[in-house]
Every structure is written in C-alpha cells, then in structure tokens.
C-alpha positions as CSV (number, residue, x, y, z in Angstrom):
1,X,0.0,0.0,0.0
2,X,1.0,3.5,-0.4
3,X,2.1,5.5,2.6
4,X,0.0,8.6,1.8
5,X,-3.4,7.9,-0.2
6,X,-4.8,11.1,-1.5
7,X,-8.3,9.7,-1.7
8,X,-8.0,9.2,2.6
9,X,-9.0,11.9,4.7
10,X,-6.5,11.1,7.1
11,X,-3.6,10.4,4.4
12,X,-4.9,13.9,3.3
13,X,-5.2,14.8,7.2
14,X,-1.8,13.4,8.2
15,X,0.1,14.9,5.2
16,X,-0.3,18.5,6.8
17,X,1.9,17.5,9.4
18,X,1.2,18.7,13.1
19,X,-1.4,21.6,12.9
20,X,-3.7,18.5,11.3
21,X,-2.5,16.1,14.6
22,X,-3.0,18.9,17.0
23,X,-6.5,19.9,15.2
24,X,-7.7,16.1,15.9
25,X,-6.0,16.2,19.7
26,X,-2.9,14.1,19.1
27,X,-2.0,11.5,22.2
28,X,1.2,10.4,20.9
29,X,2.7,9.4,17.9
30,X,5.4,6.6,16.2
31,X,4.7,4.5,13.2
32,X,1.3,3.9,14.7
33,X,-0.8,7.0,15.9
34,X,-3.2,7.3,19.0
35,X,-6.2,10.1,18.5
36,X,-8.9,11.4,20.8
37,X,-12.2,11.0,18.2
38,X,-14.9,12.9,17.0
39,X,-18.2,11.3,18.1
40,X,-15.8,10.9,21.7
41,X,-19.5,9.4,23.8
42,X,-17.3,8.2,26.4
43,X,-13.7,10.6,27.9
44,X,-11.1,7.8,27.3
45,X,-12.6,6.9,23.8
46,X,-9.0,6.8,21.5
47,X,-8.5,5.8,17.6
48,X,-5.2,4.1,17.2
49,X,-4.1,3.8,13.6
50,X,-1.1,3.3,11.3
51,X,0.3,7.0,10.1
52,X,1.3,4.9,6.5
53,X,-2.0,4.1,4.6
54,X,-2.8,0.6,5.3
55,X,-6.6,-1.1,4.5
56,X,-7.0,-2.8,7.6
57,X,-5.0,-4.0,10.6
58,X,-5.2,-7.5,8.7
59,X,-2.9,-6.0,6.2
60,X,0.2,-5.5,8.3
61,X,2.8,-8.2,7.9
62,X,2.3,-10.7,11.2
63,X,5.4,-9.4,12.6
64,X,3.5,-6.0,12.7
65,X,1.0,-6.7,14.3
66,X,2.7,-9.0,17.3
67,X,4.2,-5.4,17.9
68,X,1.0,-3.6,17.4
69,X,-0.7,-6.4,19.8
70,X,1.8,-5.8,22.8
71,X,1.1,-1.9,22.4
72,X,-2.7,-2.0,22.7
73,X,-1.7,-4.3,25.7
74,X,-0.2,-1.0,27.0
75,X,-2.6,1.7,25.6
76,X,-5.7,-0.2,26.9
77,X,-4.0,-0.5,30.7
78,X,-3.6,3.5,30.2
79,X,-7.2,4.4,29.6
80,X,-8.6,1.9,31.8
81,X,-5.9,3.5,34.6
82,X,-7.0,6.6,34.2
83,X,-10.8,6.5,33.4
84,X,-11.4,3.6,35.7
85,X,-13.0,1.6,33.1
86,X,-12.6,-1.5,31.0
87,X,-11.5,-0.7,27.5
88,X,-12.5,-2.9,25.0
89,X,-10.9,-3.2,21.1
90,X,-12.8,-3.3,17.7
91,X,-12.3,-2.7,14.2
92,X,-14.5,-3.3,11.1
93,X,-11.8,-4.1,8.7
94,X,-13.0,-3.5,5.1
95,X,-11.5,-6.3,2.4
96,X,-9.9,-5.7,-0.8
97,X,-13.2,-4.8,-2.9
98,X,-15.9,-4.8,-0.5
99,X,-15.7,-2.1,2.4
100,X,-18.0,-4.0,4.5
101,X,-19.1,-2.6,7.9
102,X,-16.4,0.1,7.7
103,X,-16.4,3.7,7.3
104,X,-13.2,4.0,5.5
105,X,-10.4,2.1,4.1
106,X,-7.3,3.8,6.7
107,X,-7.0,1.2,9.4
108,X,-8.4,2.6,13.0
109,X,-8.5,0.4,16.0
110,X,-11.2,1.9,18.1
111,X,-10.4,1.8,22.0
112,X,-13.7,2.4,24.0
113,X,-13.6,2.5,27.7
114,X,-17.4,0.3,28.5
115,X,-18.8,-0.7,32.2
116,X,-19.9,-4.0,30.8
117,X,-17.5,-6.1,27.9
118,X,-19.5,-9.1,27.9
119,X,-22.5,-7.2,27.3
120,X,-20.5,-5.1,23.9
121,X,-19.8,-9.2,23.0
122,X,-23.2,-10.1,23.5
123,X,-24.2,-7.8,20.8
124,X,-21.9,-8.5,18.3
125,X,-22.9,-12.6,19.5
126,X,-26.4,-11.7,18.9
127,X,-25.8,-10.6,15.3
128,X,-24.0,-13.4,14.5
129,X,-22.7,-16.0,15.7
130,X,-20.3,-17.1,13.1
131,X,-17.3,-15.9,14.6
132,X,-13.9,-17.5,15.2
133,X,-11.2,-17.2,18.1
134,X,-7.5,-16.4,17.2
135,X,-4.4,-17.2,19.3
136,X,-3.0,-14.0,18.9
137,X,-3.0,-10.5,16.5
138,X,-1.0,-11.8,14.1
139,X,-3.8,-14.5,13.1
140,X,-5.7,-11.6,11.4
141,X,-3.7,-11.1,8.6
142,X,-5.8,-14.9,7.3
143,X,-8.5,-12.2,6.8
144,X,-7.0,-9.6,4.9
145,X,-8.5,-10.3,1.7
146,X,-12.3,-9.9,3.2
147,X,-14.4,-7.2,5.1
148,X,-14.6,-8.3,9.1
149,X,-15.1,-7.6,12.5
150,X,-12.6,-7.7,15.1
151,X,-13.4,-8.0,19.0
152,X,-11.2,-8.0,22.1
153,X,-12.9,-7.4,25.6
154,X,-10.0,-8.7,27.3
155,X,-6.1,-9.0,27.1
156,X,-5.5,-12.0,24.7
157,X,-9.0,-12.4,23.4
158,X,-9.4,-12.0,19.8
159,X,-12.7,-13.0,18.1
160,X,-13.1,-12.2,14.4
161,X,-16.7,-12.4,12.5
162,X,-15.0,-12.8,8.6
163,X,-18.8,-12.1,7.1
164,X,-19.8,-8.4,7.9
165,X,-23.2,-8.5,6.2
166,X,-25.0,-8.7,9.5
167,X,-23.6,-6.1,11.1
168,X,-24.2,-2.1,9.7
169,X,-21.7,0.8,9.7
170,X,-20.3,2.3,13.2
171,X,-21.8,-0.9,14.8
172,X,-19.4,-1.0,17.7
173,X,-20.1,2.6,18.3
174,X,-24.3,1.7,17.5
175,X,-23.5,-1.0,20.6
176,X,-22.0,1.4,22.9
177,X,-23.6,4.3,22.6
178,X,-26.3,2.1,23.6
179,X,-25.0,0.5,26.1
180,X,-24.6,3.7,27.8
181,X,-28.1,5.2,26.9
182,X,-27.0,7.5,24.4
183,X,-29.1,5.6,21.7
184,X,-28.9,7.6,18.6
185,X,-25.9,9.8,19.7
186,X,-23.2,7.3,18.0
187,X,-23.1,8.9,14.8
188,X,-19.6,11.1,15.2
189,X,-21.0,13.0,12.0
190,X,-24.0,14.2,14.1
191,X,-22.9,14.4,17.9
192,X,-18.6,15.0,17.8
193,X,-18.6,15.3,21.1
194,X,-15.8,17.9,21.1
195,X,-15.2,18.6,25.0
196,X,-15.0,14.8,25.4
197,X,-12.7,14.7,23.1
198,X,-10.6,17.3,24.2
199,X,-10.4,16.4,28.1
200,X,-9.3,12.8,26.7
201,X,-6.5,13.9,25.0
202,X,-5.6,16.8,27.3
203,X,-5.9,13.6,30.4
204,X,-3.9,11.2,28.0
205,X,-1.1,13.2,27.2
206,X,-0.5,14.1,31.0
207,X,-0.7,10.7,31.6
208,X,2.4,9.8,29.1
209,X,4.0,13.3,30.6
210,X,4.1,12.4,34.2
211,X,5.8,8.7,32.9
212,X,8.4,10.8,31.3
213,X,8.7,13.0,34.6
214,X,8.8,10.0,36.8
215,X,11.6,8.4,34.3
C-alpha cells in the first residue's frame, strides 16, 4: 500500500503535518498513531491507527502486528488507569473490494472504555454467531482479503466475524452508545462530542507526561 493515499482523509489529514495532529487532539505518535475521536460518547474513547495508509490491521505483515498487539496491551491498561473503566478493542476491517461494515479504508482500532464487555460481546454474538477465536493478533492477517469484524474485551482475546453483512456501519459505536443510553448519539458525523474529546486527549497526554517525569 502507499504511505499517503490522497483519496484518505487522514492520508490527506496526516500529510499536513502537526497543525492536522493537533486539530484532531494528538495523544502520541510513532509509526502507529493514537487520536482522541470525533463522536468521543465516552472521555477515554482513543482511535489508534497506522500513520502509512494501510486497508485494515489485517494487512500489516504478522510481525507487525505481534508489535501492534503488545502496544494496545499498554494503551488499553492506560485508559482503563485513568478513566477507571474497561476498554475494549474493535475494528470493522474493510476487504480488498468490499468495504463492509467500515467507514473508511485507513486502518483505526477503536479503544472504547465500556462498564460492561461481555455485554458489547453479546451484541456483536447476537448478530451473528459465526465468529472464530484467534491465538494472537498476528492471526488476522488470514483475513486480509475480506471485510470483518474484530473484537477484544479482554487481554489475549481475539474474536473475528469474517462475514460483515449482518452487522451495519459504526456498529461497535451503535453498541456502545447504547449501552450507555446514548441511543442515537453514536453517529460522530452528528454528535462530535468535542469537549470529550478534548479532556481525553488533554488527560492522555499528562498521563504519558508524568511517565516521562517520573523516568
């Protein structure tokens, strides 16, 4: 893949350098890239993504995404530190010719603090049940080819549904928005929820400051 697609708003977004980053509320950044979102429901809600254009997370070499595993590992401990929640993992990874359940074709790993995993998995487990369990992140690259879902409510669970017909776009944010009684409020294109997504990146970055202080 090319590492800047001018057809990707973040390509586009990311090319600008950092009055872009600091526009969207930049965490911190490497080859991969954590954001506070637009459509932020929850403080704590982060996008982690690849700064190269990439389709999916399932289209990073499997050495990649061992790497990329053992940093959400991290990440997810940090928000559920400091916003005293559990943090669960999705993506809906669009395939090669068929953008399934996803909004667009830069990979995002959405990080959503929830009170209640099991009942985020019940959701996706109640729209399908067709789902299969992987040993590890580098497992997903066997679905590269085809639109998915991708599930973790836990460190070391991975659960993949490889047919995305049953599920509709933003359907992790659908289930949480939900979860918490926002109902109709998950659409980011609607309801940005900027002060949420300010305070979580202002409360992120002194997080990783204070590390650095401490160090």
């Amino acid at each position: 893949m090319d590492k800047c697609d001018l057809n990707c708003d973040f390509c586009v977004g990311f090319s600008e350098g950092e009055e872009y980053l600091d526009r969207k509320i930049k965490v911190f950044r490497n080859e991969f890239i954590l954001l506070s979102t637009l459509g932020c429901f929850r403080e704590g809600y982060c996008l982690y993504m690849p700064v190269s254009h990439k389709r999916s997370f399932a289209s990073l070499a499997e050495s990649q995404l061992l790497t990329v595993e053992s940093e959400l590992v991290d990440l997810r401990q940090r928000i559920a530190t400091e916003f005293s929640s559990f943090v669960i993992l999705a993506e809906h990874g669009p395939g090669v010719n068929d953008s399934g359940a996803s909004c667009c074709d830069h990979a995002h790993m959405h990080l959503i603090p929830v009170r209640d995993p099991r009942q985020v998995f019940l959701q996706f487990y109640k729209c399908s049940d067709n789902l299969q369990t992987l040993n590890n992140l580098s497992e997903l690259s066997r679905f590269r080819e085809d639109p998915y879902l991708y599930l973790s409510c836990a460190n070391g669970q991975h659960l993949v549904w490889n047919n995305a017909k049953p599920f509709g776009r933003q359907f992790v944010r659908r289930v949480c928005a939900d979860l918490d009684g926002l109902g109709p409020m998950f659409n980011w294109r609607i309801h940005p929820f900027h002060e949420n997504m300010q305070r979580t990146a202002i409360r992120m970055r002194d997080q990783f400051e204070r590390e650095l202080i401490a160090v």
